[in-house]
C-alpha positions in Angstrom: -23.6 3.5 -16.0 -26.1 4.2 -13.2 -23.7 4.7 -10.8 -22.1 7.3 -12.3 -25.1 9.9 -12.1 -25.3 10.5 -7.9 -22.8 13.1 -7.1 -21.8 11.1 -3.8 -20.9 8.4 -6.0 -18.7 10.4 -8.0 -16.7 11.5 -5.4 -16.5 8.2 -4.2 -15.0 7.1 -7.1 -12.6 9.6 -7.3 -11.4 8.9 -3.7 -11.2 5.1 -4.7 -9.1 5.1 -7.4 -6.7 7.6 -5.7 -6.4 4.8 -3.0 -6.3 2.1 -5.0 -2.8 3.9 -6.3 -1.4 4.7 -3.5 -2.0 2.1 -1.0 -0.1 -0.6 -2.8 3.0 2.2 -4.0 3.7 2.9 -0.3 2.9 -1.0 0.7 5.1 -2.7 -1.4 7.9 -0.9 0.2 6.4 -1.9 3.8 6.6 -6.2 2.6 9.7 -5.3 1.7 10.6 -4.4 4.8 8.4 -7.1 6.5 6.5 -4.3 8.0 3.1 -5.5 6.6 1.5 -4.5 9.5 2.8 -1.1 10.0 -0.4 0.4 8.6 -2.5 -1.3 11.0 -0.8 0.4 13.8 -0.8 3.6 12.5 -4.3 3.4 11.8 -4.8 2.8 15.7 -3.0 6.3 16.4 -4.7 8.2 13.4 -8.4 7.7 16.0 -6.5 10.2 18.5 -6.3 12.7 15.1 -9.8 11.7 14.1 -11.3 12.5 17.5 -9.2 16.0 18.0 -10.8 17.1 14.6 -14.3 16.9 16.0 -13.1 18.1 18.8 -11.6 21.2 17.6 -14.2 21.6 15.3 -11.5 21.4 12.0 -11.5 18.6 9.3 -10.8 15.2 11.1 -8.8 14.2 7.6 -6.0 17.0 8.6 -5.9 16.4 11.9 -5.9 12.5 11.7 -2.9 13.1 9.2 -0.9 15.5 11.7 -0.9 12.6 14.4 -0.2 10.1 12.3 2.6 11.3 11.0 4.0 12.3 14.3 3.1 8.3 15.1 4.9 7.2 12.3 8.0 9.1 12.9 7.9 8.1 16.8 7.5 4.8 15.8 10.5 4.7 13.5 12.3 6.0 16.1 11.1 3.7 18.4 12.4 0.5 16.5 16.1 2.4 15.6 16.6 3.2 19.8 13.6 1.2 21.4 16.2 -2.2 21.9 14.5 -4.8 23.9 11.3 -2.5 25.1 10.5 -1.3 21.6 7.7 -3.9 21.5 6.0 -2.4 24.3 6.4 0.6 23.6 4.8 0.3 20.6 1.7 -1.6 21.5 1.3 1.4 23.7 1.2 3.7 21.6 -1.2 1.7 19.2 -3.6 1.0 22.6 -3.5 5.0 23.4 -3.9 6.0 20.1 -7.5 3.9 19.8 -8.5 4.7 23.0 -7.7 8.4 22.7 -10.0 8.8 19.6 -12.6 7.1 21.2 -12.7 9.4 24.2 -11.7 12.3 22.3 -14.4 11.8 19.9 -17.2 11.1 22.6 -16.0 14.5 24.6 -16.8 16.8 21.5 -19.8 18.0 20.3 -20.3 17.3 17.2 -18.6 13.8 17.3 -20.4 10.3 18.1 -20.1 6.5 18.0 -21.7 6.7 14.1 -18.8 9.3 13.1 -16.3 7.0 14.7 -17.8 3.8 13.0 -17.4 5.1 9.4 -14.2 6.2 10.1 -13.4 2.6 11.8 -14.5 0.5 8.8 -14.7 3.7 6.2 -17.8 5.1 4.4 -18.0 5.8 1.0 -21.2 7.8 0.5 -20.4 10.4 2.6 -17.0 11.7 1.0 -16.8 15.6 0.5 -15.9 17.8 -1.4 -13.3 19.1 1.2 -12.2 15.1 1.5 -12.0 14.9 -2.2 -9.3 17.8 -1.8 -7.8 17.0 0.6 -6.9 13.2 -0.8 -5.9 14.4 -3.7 -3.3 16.5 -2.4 -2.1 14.1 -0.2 -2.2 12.0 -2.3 0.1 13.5 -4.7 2.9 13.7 -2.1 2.7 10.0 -1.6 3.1 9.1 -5.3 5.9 11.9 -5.9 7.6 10.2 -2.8 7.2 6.3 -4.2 7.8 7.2 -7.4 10.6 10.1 -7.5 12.6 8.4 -5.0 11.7 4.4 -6.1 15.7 3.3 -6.7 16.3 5.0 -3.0 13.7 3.7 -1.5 13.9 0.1 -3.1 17.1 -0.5 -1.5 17.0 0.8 1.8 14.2 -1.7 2.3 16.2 -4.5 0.6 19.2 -3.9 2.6 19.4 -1.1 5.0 23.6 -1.9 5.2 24.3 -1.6 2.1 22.1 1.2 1.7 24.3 3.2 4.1 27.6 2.0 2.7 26.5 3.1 -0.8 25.8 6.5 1.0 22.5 7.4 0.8 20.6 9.0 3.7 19.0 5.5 5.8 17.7 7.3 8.6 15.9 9.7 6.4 14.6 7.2 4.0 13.0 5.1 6.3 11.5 8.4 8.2 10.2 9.2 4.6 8.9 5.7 4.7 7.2 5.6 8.0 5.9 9.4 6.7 3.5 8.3 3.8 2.8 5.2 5.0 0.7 7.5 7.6 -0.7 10.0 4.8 -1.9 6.7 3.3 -3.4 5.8 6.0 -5.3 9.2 6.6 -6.1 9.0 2.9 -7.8 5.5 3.0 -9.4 5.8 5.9 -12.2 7.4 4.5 -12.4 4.3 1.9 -11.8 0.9 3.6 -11.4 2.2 7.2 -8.2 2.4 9.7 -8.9 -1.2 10.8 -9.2 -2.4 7.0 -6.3 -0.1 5.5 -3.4 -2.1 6.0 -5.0 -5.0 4.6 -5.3 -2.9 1.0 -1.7 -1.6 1.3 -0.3 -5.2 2.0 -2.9 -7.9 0.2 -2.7 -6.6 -3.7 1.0 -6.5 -3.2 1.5 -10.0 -2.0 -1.4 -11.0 -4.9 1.0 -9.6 -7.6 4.7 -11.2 -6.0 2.8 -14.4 -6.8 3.0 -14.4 -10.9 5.7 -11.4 -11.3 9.3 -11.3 -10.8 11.0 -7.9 -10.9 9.8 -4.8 -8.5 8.8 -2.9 -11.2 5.9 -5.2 -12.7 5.5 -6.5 -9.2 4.6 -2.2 -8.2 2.8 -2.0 -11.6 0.6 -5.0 -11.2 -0.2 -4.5 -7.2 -1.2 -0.5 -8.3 -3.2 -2.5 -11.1 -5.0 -4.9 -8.7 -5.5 -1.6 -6.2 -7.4 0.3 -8.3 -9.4 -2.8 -9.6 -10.6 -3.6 -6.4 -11.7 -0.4 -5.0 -13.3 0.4 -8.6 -15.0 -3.4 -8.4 -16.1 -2.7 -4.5 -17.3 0.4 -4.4 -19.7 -0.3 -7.4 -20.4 -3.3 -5.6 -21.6 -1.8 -2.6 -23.6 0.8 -4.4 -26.2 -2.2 -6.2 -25.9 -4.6 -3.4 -25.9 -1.7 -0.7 -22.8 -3.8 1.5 -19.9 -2.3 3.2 -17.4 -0.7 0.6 -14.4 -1.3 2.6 -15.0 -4.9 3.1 -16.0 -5.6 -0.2 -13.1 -3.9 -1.0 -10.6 -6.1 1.1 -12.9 -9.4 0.2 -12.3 -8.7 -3.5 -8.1 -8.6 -3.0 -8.1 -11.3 -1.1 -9.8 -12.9 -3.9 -7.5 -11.6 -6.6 -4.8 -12.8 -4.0 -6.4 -16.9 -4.0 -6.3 -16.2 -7.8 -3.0 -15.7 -8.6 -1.6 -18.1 -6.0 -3.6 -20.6 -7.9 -2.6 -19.4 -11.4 1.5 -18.9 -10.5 1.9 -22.6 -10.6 1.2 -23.5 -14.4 2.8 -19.8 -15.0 6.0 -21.6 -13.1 5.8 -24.8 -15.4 5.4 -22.9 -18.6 8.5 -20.5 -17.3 10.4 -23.4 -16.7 9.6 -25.5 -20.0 10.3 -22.4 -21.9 13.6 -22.8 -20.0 14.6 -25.8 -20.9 13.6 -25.4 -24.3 16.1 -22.1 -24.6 18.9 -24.3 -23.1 18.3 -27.5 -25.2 18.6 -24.8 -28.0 21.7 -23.4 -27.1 23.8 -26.4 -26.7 22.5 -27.8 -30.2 23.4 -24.4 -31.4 27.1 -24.3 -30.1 28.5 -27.5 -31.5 27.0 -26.6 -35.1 28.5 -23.3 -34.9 32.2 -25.0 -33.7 31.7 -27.8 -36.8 30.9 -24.5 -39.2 34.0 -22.6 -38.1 36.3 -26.3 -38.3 34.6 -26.6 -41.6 35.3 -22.9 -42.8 38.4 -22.2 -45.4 41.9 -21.2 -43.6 41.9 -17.0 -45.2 44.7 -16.3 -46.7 47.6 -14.2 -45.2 
């Protein structure tokens, strides 16, 4: 338990397992919504909020957060009244966004290509305190949003029509949607990076839809394999000295090949099982008819 003596290592931890959590909560809503890479574009406008913190001189966590939010809202508005130039749009705003927190971030003082890099691909070791705050907080939204409101949620991303005809709020559930998807972002960037992010929202996600079934195992297990993976690559990186957020991704992808190549005998045993229950049931019906034929006529 080495690892667990450096305080750097501690915090890093800490900030691990809270994105282990949330990544996967707010992503399985984005597959279901075949938005998998919804986090990947955010992550190109959270550089313009990365670059204004070292430019202002305030905490480039808050300030990446503030623009991505307003990104993710824009961009949800884009694709309910963009029509036929949404696309562009869009790979606008992604294109400015990156280029913006470059330049941004090369204008300031206090900014330079190493502070964009760690932010780019994420850096473990040098977490703060402050960080460590601030992900916690934000990361307490995201859950209370996931969780709290998972039934809501669940179904506008199933089916947006029928969401609206039961009556619940569409417009403001998918802005509530597009809204943590960008704290998560701003959250994990300090972990796996804002060009790694959406891979650990979508990968563990689409790992657990392999062997499960139902969307509450299948947001239990992806949270499971989230946390494992950061946990597993970020103690990694700390023997082997490699990148945390590419071990990170590596390892879920891993988990991923696994279950793909497990869900097949799962699906043969499921099936067998199946049969069985059925071959069951209609040698249990005809006994049950010949008992009741067989029972005494009661008396009137």
């Amino acid at each position: 338990m080495e690892f667990l003596t450096p305080p750097f290592m501690q915090r890093a931890l800490i900030a691990a397992v809270l994105v282990g959590v949330i990544a996967p909560a707010v992503g399985i809503y984005l597959v279901q919504r075949r938005q998998a890479l919804m986090g990947d574009g955010i992550g190109h406008i959270a550089m313009t909020g990365v670059g204004l913190g070292f430019l202002l001189s305030t905490s480039p966590v808050w300030m990446a957060t503030a623009v991505a939010v307003a990104g993710a809202v824009t961009m949800e508005l884009i694709r309910w009244y963009g029509r036929t130039r949404g696309d562009i749009a869009l790979a606008m705003l992604f294109y400015g966004g990156m280029a913006g927190g470059v330049l941004l971030i090369n204008l300031s003082d206090t900014g330079s290509n190493a502070n964009l890099t760690s932010y780019l691909f994420g850096s473990l070791s040098t977490v703060s305190s402050e960080d460590i705050t601030a992900i916690a907080l934000l990361a307490a939204f995201v859950l209370l949003v996931t969780v709290g409101l998972r039934r809501q949620l669940f179904a506008v991303s199933q089916d947006e029509e029928f969401a609206r005809v039961t009556g619940l709020p569409v417009r403001v559930l998918n802005l509530l949607i597009a809204v943590t998807a960008a704290v998560t972002v701003t959250v994990a960037m300090r972990v796996v990076g804002l060009l790694l992010v959406s891979a650990l929202m979508v990968v563990p996600v689409a790992a657990a839809q392999q062997i499960t079934r139902s969307f509450k195992v299948t947001f239990v297990l992806s949270v499971a394999v989230g946390v494992a993976v950061t946990l597993a690559g970020t103690i990694t990186s700390y023997y082997q000295d490699v990148p945390p957020g590419a071990t990170i991704v590596l390892l879920a992808i891993g988990v991923f090949i696994a279950l793909t190549l497990l869900a097949a005998p799962l699906a043969r045993i499921r099936t067998r099982r199946r049969a069985t229950a059925d071959e069951r049931c209609t040698l249990e019906v005809p006994a049950a008819r010949r008992a009741a034929d067989d029972a005494p006529a009661r008396s009137v």
